[in-house]
C-alpha positions as CSV (number, residue, x, y, z in Angstrom):
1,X,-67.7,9.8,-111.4
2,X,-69.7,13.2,-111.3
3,X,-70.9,14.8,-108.9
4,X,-73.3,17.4,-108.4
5,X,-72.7,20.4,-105.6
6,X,-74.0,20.2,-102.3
7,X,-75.9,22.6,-100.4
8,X,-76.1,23.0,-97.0
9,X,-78.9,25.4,-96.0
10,X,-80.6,25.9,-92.3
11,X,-79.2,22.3,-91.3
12,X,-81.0,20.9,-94.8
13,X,-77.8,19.3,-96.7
14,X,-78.7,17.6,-100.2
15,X,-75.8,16.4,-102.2
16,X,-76.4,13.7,-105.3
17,X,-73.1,11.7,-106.9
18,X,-73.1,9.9,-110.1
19,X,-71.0,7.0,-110.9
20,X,-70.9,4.4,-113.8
21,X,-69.2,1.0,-112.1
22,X,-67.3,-1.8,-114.6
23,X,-66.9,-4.7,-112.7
24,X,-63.5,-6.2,-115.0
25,X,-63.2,-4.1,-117.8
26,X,-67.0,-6.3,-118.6
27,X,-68.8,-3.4,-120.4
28,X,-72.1,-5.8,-120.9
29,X,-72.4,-5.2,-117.0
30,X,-72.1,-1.3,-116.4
31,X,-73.9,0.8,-113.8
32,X,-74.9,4.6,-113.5
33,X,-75.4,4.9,-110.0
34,X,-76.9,7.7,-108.1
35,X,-76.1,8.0,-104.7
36,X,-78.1,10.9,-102.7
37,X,-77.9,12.5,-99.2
38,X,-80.8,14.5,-97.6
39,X,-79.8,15.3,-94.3
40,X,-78.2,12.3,-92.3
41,X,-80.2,9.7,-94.8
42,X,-78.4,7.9,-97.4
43,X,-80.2,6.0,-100.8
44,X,-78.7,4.6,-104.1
45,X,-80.9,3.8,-107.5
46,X,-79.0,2.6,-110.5
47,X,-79.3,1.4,-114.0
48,X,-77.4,-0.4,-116.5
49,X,-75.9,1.2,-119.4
50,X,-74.5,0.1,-122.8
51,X,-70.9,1.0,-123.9
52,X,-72.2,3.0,-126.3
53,X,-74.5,5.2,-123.8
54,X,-71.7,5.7,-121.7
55,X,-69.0,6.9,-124.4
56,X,-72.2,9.2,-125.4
57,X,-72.6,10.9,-122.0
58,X,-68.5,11.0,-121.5
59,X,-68.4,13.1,-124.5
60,X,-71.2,14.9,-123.8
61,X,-73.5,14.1,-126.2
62,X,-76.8,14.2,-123.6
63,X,-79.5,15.5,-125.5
64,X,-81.2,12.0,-125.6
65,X,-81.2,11.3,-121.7
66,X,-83.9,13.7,-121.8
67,X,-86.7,11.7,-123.1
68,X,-85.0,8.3,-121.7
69,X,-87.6,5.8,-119.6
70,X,-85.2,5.6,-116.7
71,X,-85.6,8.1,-114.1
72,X,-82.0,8.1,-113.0
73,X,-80.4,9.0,-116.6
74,X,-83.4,11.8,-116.8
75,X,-81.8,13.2,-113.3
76,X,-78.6,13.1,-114.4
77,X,-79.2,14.7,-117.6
78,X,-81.1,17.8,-115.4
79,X,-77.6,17.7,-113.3
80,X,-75.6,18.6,-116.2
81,X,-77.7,20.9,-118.4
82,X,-78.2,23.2,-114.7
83,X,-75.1,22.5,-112.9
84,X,-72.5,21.7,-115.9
85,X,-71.2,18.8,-113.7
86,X,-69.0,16.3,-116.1
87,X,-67.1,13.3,-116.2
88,X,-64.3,13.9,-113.4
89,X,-62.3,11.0,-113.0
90,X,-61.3,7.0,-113.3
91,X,-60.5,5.2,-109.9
92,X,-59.7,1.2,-109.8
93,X,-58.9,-0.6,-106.9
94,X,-59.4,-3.8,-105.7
95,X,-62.0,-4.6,-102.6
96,X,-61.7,-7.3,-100.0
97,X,-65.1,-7.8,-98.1
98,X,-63.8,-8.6,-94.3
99,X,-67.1,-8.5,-93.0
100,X,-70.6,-8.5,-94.1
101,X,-73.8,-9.0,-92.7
102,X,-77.1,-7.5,-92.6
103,X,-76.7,-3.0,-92.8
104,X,-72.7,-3.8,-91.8
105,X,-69.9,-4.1,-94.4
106,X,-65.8,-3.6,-93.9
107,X,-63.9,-4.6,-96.8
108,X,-60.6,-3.4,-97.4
109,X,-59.3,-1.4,-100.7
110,X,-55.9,-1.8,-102.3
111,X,-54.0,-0.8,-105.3
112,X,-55.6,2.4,-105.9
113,X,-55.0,4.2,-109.1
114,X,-56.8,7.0,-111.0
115,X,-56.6,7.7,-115.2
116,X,-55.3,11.3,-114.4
117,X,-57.9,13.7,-116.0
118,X,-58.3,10.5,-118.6
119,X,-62.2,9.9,-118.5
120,X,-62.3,7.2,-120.8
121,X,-63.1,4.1,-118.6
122,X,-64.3,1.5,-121.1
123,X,-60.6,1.4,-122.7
124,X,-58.8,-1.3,-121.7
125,X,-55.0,0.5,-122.9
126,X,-56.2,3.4,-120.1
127,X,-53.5,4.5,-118.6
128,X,-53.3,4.4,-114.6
129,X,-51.3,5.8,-112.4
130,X,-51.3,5.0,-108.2
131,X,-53.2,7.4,-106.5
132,X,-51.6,6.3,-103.2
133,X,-48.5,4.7,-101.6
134,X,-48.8,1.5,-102.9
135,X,-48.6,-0.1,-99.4
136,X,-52.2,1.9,-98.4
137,X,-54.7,0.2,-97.7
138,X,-58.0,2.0,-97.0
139,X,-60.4,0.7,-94.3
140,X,-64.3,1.1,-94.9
141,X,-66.7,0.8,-92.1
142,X,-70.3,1.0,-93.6
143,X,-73.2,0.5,-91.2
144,X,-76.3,2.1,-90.3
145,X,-77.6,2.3,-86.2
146,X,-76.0,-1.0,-85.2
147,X,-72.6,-2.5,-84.8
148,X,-72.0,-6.0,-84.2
149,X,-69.7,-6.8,-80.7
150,X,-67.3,-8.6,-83.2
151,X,-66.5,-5.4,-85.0
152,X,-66.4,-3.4,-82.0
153,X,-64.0,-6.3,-80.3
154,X,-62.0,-5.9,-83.7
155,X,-59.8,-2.9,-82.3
156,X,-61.8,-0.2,-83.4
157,X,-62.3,2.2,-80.0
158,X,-63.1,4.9,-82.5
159,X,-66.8,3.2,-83.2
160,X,-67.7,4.0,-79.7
């Protein structure tokens, strides 16, 4: 994951995260994600990247992204030559949707571990350590303006 700084300034607040996704160590299916916040809205653009682009931009080998067709790669690239954000971290875990339905998701996430300052996702012999009690279990409430009754019902008085 990297992230890029945000600014809060007179009640403006822009903030942009990066993350390449592997769904099951699969690296023909690997994301870059952007993920931006201006003020209280929230959007998401990705792309898909080849092992090989990701191992470039992990060891910093960037040069390229400039001239690259996809916009979010482009972005990125900016991001690091301005802001020197890198590679941060690994996190794995496994996700249980509970609940989805329209702009409404809860899933659960278990078994979370992290590579330890090891940025080197795409190898399978990674080494990860738990990054919490291995009896957490981390409750995600996504949702926009609307909450369905049954979530609300669910025991969750802090929704109200």
């Amino acid at each position: 994951m990297i992230k890029s700084c945000g600014k809060k300034t007179e009640g403006f607040y822009h903030r942009d995260k990066f993350r390449a996704r592997l769904y099951d160590l699969d690296t023909d299916f690997t994301n870059l994600e952007k993920k931006s916040k201006r003020n209280n809205l929230t959007y998401k653009q990705k792309c898909r990247l080849s092992a090989r682009e990701c191992e470039r931009i992990r060891s910093g080998d960037i040069h390229w992204m400039s001239g690259d067709s996809r916009d979010i790669l482009r972005d990125l690239y900016v991001q690091i030559t301005l802001f020197q954000i890198k590679p941060t971290i690994v996190v794995d875990y496994e996700r249980d949707v509970f609940y989805e339905y329209g702009n409404v998701r809860v899933t659960f996430d278990s078994n979370v571990k992290t590579g330890y300052r090891d940025t080197d996702f795409l190898n399978p012999e990674l080494i990860m350590v738990d990054a919490l009690d291995p009896d957490c279990v981390i409750l995600e409430i996504k949702f926009d303006v609307f909450i369905p009754d049954i979530i609300q019902k669910f025991g969750m008085p802090f929704l109200n």
